[in-house]
N, C-alpha and C positions, 0 to 999 in steps of 0.2 A: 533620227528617222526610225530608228529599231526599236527608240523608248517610244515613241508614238505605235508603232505597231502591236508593241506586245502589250500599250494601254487600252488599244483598241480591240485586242486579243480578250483581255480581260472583263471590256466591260462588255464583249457578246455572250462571255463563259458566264458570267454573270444575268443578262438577260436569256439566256438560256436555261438557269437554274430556276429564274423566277416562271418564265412560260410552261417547263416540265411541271411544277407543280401545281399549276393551272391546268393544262391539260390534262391531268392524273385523274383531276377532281371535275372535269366536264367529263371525260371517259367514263367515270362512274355513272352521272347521269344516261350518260348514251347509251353503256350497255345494258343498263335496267329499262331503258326506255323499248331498245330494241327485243330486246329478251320477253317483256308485257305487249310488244306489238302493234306501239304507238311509233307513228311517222315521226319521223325527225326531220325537221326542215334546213335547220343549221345548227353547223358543230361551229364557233365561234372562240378563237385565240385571241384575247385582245376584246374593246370596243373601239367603233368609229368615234370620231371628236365629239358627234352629235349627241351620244351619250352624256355626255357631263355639260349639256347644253353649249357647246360652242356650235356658233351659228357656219361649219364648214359641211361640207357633203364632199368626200372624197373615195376614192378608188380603196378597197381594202388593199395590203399590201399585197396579198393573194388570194386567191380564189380558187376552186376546182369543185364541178358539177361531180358526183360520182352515185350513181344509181338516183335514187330518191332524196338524197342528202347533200346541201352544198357545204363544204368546210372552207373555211375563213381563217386567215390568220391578218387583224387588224392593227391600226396605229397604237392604238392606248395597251400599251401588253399588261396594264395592274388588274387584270381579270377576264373571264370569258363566258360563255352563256353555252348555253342548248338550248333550241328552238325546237319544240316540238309542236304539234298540228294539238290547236284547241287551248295550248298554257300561254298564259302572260301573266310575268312576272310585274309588269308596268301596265293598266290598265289601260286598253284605245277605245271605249267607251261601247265597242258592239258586242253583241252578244257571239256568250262562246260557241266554237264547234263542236257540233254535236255529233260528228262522224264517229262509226265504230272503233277508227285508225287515232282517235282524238284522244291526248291525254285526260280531257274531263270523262268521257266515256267510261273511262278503267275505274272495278273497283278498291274500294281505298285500300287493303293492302299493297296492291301493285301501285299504288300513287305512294305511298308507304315507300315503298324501295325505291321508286324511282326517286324521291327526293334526298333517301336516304344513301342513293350510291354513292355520290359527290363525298362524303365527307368519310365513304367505309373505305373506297379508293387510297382516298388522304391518310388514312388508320396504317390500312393494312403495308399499303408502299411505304409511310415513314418507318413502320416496324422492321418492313424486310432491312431495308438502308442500313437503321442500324442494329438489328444481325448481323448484316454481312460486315458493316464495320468492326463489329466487337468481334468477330472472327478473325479480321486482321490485326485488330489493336486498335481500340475505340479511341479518337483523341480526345481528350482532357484535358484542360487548365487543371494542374493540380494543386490541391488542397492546400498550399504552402504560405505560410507566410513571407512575400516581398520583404518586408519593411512596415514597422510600426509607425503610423505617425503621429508624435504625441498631442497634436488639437487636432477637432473637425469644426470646420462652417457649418454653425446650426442654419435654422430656420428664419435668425432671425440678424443672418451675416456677422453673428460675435463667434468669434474660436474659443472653442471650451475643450475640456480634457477628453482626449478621445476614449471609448470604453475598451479599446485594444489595452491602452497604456493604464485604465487602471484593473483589468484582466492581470497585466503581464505578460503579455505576451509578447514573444520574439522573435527575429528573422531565421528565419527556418523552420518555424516548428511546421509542424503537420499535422492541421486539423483534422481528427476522424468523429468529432462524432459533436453537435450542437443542440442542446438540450435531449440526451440522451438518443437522437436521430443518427445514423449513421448519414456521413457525407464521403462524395468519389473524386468530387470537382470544386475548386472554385467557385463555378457557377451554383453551385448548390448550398454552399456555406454565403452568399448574398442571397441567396431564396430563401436561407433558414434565418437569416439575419431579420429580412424583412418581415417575415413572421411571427417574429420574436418582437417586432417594435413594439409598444406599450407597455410593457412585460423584462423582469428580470430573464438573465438567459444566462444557462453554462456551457462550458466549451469544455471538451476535452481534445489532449493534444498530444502528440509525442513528441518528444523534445532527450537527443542524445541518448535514444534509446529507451526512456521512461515514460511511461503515461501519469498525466499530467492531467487533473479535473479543477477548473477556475471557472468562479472564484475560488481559492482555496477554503477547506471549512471553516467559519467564523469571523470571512473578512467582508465586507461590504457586499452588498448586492450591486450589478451593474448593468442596464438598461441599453439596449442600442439606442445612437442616438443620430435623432433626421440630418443629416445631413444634406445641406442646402445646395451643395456643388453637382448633387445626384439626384435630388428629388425623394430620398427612401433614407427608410433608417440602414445605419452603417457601425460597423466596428471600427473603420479607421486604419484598416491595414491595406495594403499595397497588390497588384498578383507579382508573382513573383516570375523575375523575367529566365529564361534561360540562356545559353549559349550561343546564341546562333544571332550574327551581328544583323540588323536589319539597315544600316547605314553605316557610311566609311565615307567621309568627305574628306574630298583632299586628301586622297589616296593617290599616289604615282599608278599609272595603268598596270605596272606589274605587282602595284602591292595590292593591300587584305579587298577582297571585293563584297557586294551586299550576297548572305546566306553563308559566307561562311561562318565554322565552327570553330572557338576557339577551346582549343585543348589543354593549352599548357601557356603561364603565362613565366619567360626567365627560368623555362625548367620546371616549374612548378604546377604540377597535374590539376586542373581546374574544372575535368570534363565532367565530375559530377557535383557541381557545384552551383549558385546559383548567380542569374547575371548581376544582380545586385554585388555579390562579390567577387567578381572576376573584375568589375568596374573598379572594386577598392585595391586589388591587387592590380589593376597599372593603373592606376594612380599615386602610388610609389615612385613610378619609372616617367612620371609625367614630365613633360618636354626632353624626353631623352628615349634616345634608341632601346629598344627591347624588343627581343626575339619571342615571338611567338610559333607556338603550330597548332595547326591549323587543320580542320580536315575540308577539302574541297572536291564537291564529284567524287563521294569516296577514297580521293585517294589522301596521304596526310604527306603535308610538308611544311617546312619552317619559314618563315618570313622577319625583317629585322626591317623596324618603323622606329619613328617618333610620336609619340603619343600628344596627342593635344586634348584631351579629357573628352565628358562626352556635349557639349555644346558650344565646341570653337573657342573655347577659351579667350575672350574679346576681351577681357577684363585685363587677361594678363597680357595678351600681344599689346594692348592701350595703353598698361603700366597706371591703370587705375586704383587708387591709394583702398589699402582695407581698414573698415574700423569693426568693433564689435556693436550692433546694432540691438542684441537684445541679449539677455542671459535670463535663463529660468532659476527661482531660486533653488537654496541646495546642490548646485552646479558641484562638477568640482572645477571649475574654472571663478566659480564665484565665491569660493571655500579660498582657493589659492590667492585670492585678491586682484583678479582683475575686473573690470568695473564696463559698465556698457559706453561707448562713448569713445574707448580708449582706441589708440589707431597701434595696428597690428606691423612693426616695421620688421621683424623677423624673429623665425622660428628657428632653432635649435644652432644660433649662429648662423644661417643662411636667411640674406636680405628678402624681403617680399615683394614679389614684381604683380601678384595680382591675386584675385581670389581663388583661382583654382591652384595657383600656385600656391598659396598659401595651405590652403586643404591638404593637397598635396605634400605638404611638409609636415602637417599634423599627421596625415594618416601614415608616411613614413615613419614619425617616431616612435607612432601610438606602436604599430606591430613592431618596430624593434625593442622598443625600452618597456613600452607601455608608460610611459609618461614625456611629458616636451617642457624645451624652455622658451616661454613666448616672451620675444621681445616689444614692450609697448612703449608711446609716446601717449604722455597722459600733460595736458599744462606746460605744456614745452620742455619735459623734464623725459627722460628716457630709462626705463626699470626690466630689468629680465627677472621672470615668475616662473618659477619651476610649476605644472600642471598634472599632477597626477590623471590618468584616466580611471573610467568607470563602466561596467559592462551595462552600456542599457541598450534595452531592447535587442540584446545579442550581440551588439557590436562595441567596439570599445568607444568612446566619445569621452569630450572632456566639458560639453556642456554649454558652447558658445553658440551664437548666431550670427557671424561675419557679412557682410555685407561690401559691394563696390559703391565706391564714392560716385553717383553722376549728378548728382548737384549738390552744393555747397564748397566750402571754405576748403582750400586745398594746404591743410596744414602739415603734409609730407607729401613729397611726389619719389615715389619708387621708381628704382633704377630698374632698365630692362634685363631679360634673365642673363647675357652674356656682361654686366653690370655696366654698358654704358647707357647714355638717356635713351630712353621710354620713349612710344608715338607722342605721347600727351607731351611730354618737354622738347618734343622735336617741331612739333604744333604750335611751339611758342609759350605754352603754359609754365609758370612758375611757382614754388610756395607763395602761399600768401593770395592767390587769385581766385577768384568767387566761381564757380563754374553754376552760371544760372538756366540753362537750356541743354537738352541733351535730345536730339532728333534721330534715332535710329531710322536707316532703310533696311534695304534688303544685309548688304554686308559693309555699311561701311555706317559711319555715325558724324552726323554734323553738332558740333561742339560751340554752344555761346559762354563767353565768359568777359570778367570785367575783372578791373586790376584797382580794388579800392583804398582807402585812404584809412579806412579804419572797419576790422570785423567784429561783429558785437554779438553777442551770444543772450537771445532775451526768453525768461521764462514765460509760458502758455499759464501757466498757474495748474497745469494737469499731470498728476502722478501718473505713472504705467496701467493700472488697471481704465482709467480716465481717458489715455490715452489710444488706448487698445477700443475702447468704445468708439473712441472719434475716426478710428483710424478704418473703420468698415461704411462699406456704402449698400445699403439692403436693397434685395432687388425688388423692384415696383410692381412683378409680376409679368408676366408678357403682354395680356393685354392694354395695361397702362404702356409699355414702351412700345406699343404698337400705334398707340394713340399717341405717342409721343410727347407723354410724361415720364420725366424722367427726376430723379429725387438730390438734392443738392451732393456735391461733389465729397468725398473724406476730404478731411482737415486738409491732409499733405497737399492733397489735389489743387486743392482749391489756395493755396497760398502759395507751394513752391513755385520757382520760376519766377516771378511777378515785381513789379517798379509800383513804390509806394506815388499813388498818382496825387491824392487830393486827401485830407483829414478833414473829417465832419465830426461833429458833436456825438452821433450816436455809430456812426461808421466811419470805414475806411478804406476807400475805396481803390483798386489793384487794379495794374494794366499789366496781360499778360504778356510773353514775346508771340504769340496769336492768338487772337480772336478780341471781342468785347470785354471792354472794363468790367471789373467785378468788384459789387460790394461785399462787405465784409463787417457784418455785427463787430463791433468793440470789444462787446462782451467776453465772446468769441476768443479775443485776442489772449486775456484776462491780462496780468502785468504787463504785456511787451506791447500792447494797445498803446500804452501811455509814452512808449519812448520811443517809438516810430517818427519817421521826419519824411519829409512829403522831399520822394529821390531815393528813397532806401531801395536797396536791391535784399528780396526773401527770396533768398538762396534754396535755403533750401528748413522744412518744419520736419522734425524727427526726434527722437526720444535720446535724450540725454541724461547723466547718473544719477541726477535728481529728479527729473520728469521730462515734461515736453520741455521741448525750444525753439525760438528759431534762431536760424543763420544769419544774419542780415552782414551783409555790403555797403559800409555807408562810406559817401563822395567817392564813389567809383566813377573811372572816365568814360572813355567812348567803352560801347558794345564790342565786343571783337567775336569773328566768329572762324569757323575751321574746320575740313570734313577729317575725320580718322580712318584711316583706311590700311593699319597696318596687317601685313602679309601673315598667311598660316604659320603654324608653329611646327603642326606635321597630320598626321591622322587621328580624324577625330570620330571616335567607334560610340553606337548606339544600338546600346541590347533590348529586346521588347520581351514582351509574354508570347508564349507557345505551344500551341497545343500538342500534346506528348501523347505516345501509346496508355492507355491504362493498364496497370501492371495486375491482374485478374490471378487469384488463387486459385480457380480453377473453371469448369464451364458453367458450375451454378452460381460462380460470382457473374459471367461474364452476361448471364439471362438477367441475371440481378439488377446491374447495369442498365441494359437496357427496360427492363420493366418500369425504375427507378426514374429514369430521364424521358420516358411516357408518362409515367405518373405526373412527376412534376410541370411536366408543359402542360399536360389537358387539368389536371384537377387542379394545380394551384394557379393556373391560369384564373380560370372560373374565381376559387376561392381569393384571390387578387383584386377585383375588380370591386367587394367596397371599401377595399382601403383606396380607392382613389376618390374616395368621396368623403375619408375620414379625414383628423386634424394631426397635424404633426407629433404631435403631444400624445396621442391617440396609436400612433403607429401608421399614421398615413402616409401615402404615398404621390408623390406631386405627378398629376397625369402629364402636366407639359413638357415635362425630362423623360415620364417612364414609358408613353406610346409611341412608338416607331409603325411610320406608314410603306407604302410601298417606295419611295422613294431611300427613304432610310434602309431598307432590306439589300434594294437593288446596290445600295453602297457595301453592306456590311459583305453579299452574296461575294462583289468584287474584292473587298480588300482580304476575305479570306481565300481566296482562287491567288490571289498574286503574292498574298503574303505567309499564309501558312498549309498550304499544300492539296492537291486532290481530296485529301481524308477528309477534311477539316469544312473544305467545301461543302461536300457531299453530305455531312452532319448537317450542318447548317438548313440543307434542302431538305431534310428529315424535319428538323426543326419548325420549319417553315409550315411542313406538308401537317404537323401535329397542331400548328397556331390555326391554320386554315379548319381543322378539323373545329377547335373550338368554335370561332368566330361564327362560323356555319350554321351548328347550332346554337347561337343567341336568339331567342325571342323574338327576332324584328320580323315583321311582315313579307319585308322582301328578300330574308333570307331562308335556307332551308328549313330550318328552326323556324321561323315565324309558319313558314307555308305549312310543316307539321303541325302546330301548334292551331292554325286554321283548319287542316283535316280532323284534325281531334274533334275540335268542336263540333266542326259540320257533322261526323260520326256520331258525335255523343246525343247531338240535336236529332239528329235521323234525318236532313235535310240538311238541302246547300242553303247557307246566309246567303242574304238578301244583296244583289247585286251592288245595292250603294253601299251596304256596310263593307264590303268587303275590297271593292275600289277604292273607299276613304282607308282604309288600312293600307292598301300596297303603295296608292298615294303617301299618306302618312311616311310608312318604311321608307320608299324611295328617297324620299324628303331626308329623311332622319341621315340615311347610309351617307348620300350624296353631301351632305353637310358635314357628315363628320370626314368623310375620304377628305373633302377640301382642306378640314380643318387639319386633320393629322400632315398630309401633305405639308400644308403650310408650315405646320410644325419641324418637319423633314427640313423642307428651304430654311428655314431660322439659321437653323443646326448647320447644316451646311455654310451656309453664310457666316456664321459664330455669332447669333444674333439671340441664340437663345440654347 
């Protein structure tokens, strides 16, 4: 009842933040209007349904007569109007008034300001905002590098090298300055990124105390590059999270709770550190007790948990077998001799109950020794590899790509972490048993598997880079998936899981454990086409030392099926990004600041807008990721009220109050900008345009606005939904 309350808490604080700066920007109009001595008929918060053409007629939410002027606060809160005596913004076909109290009456400079107050309102209030923030400590996402990630999803759904990894760049550093531009935030180094698309770009950084200018002299040039998962060109790097836990499931009511801070992790001082590393530091102490402190409400004390990583650890409560699923080359895991394929049964003399367990044992060694001894199962044959690590990207790694088993050939089954059997072997599963279906719910997992007569391992005929192609599904674009077109499935998709049904001359056709049989080009198959038998169970399709393969199950018996549902391990902690005080040299840093982050929103706003009409290649920017409507706002308005504090709010409303300030003035007819843009004219002609010209325009505009608010909207609903 009290999480409903304070949901409901948050999402008034949040329509509250969108209505202020609606209002801010109809008060501009009202006070220029009344100050020039034109009637105001209505001050309007909000539109009625009738506006966006639904066919309802309802009560505004409120109403109040006061003098000459009614004020309104209506249904639709994504905007609001002023009514004054003689203006339509929407044309009702009769002619205007002509009263001396009429806004057409007034000469154009006083129609000048009066259009102009709406967006000087928006100006000057987002300015005080953040003044008065940067006088307390402006919050910022800081400039920091997360985490590098070495590929990004182009454009064209293939992972290519990211331009961070061939930068160099590292967890920690601290970007100050992207093509000789100074940067304050985060947010500012993806503004400079995306300005940089088309275009080689340098970074400078600090890194341990030294500045640092990358590329280095004489090493390649490196382009951001579109990345497809965002819409915009990208570096590839991470924000970087801080300290302060945003989730603790499966916490006991007296242990770690959501916002606290974690200080010290076993002793170990971590309060100035980042959350990505406070994550690697208990991940050492994983499935095992460790003291932490903590600071809460101010005050600090110490807590003693069991750590269960940061996403429930399913893999290892299930005792789901690890293999190595990919190695990049020049590893040093691939230097040492271990091979992709190979099944990962224990690290450093300690068995492997799952993938985070397994992590967990590498990242123990790596900080003790800097190097581990991984024990594999390669051919039925069992070999320990000693693993030198390597500092990439800041951290030490050894270069592997681990993965859990949920479909395929069960050629080891891991003992659970106190080493007797595992959910999986408690479930009835055995070496040797195909696991063809893997059905996640919410927390438990429904398990199909089959106990075959014989496991056969057939090549695709596809090397790793061949692989790696078949293995992405490009996206159709929204409005083909809206149309519901939708583009054939990756490889894996489309074969794992699946009962060899029927064999034809040119295909082969697959019955899943649901839905509609599915053909399958032979081609497709390339060698393991030919040694398919109608009965095969395709376990599961995935890249093995030599290239693709599949799994297959042949004469397996009845289906067997089974839900997983083993119990927590202990606390499972989840750090996020944070906006932080900006740490200001002094008060003409902190003007700087805010000039900085006005600049940025009104001018590179503007200068934004034809890259979403350019090409990827180009330095484009995909409008169907990068516009956020009023429904998208009113989310973010919320999750920064609940999740990172007053300040951070309160920015945002700044934010908001400076996009308004743009939008405003665009060109279109129906908004301030267009109706300027109409005064000009009329001014420049010496005469008012022609009543139908000037209806066909606010028609027009209307038209235009009202089609895109649907369409952004709709864009909003996608997103929300995970639809787009």
């Amino acid at each position: 009842m009290l999480d409903l309350l304070a949901l409901a808490g948050y999402a008034v604080l949040a329509l509250l933040g969108f209505g202020f700066v609606i209002a801010i920007h109809e008060l501009g109009h009202f006070v220029f209007a009344k100050w020039a001595g034109v009637k105001v008929e209505r001050f309007s918060i909000g539109f009625p349904p009738s506006a966006l053409g639904l066919p309802l007629t309802v009560r505004p939410l409120w109403r109040r007569q006061v003098g000459e002027t009614e004020y309104v606060i209506d249904w639709i809160p994504f905007g609001g109007y002023v009514k004054m005596l003689g203006q339509e913004d929407i044309p009702s076909g009769q002619e205007a008034v002509r009263d001396p109290r009429s806004y057409e009456s007034q000469r154009a400079p006083w129609k000048a300001l009066i259009l102009l107050g709406g967006v000087l309102f928006n100006l000057v209030s987002s300015y005080l905002i953040l003044l008065g923030l940067v006088a307390w400590g402006m919050p910022v996402f800081h400039p920091v590098v997360g985490d590098v990630e070495p590929t990004v999803v182009d454009e064209r759904g293939l992972r290519v090298e990211s331009p961070a990894s061939k930068l160099g760049l590292a967890r920690g550093d601290r970007i100050l300055a992207i093509d000789g531009e100074r940067v304050r935030s985060f947010d500012d180094v993806m503004t400079s990124v995306v300005f940089a698309g088309g275009r080689p770009l340098t970074v400078t950084v600090e890194r341990a105390g030294q500045l640092l200018t990358l590329p280095a002299p004489g090493a390649p040039e490196v382009m951001p590059v579109f990345d497809g998962r965002f819409g915009r060109p990208s570096l590839g790097i991470a924000f970087p999270w801080s300290n302060r836990v945003v989730l603790a499931l499966d916490a006991p009511p007296d242990g770690l709770r959501r916002f606290d801070r974690v200080l010290a992790v076993a002793g170990e001082d971590v309060r100035h550190r980042l959350g990505q590393d406070i994550q690697d530091r208990l991940l050492r102490h994983f499935a095992r007790p460790v003291t932490l402190t903590i600071e809460r409400e101010g005050r600090l004390q110490e807590l003693t948990l069991v750590y269960a990583g940061d996403d429930t650890a399913f893999d290892t409560r299930a005792g789901l077998p690890v293999y190595i699923a990919d190695l990049p080359a020049g590893s040093p895991a691939a230097a040492a001799g271990l091979r992709i394929g190979d099944w990962v049964t224990a690290v450093d003399g300690v068995p492997v109950s799952g993938l985070q367990h397994c992590l967990a044992l590498v990242r123990a060694g790596l900080d003790a020794r800097g190097r581990v001894a991984v024990e594999v199962q390669r051919a039925g044959q069992r070999a320990t590899i000693e693993v030198p690590a390597r500092d990439t990207y800041g951290v030490l790694r050894i270069g592997i790509v681990p993965r859990s088993l949920t479909r395929g050939l069960l050629e080891v089954l891991p003992p659970a972490l106190d080493g007797g059997p595992s959910a999986l072997a408690r479930l009835g599963l055995q070496a040797g048993d195909a696991i063809v279906g893997w059905q996640p719910a919410e927390r438990t997992v429904t398990v199909h598997w089959v106990r075959p007569q014989a496991a056969l391992v057939l090549p695709l005929g596809l090397d790793a880079a061949s692989w790696r192609a078949a293995n992405h599904q490009r996206d159709p674009g929204l409005i083909n998936r809206l149309l519901g077109q939708h583009p054939d499935p990756p490889l894996p998709s489309l074969l794992s899981g699946t009962r060899v049904l029927r064999i034809e001359p040119a295909q082969v056709v697959l019955a899943p454990l649901a839905g509609e049989p599915r053909a399958v080009d032979r081609q497709r198959l390339g060698p393991a086409g030919a040694e398919l038998q109608v009965g095969d169970w395709i376990a599961d399709a995935r890249l093995g030392p030599e290239g693709a393969v599949l799994i297959v199950a042949r004469g397996a018996g009845e289906l067997r099926s089974g839900v997983l549902d083993p119990p927590p391990l202990g606390t499972t902690i989840v750090f996020e990004r944070e906006e932080l005080p900006y740490q200001a040299h002094d008060w003409w840093d902190r003007l700087d600041l805010v000039n900085d982050t006005a600049y940025n929103l009104v001018v590179k706003t503007v200068l934004l807008i034809p890259r979403l009409f350019r090409s990827p290649e180009q330095g484009g920017v995909d409008p169907n990721k990068a516009l956020t409507g009023p429904i998208g706002i009113f989310r973010e308005l919320k999750a920064r009220a609940e999740l990172m504090g007053f300040d951070s709010y309160l920015k945002l409303i700044a934010l908001i109050g400076l996009n308004l300030f743009v939008v405003n003035l665009l060109p279109i007819p129906i908004t301030d900008g267009g109706q300027l843009l109409i005064l000009g004219l009329e001014t420049a002609l010496r005469r008012p345009l022609p009543r139908r010209i000037k209806d066909a325009l606010l028609y027009a505009g209307a038209a235009f606005v009202i089609a895109l608010f649907i369409y952004i909207c709709g864009l909003d609903i996608l997103r929300w939904l995970g639809l787009a």
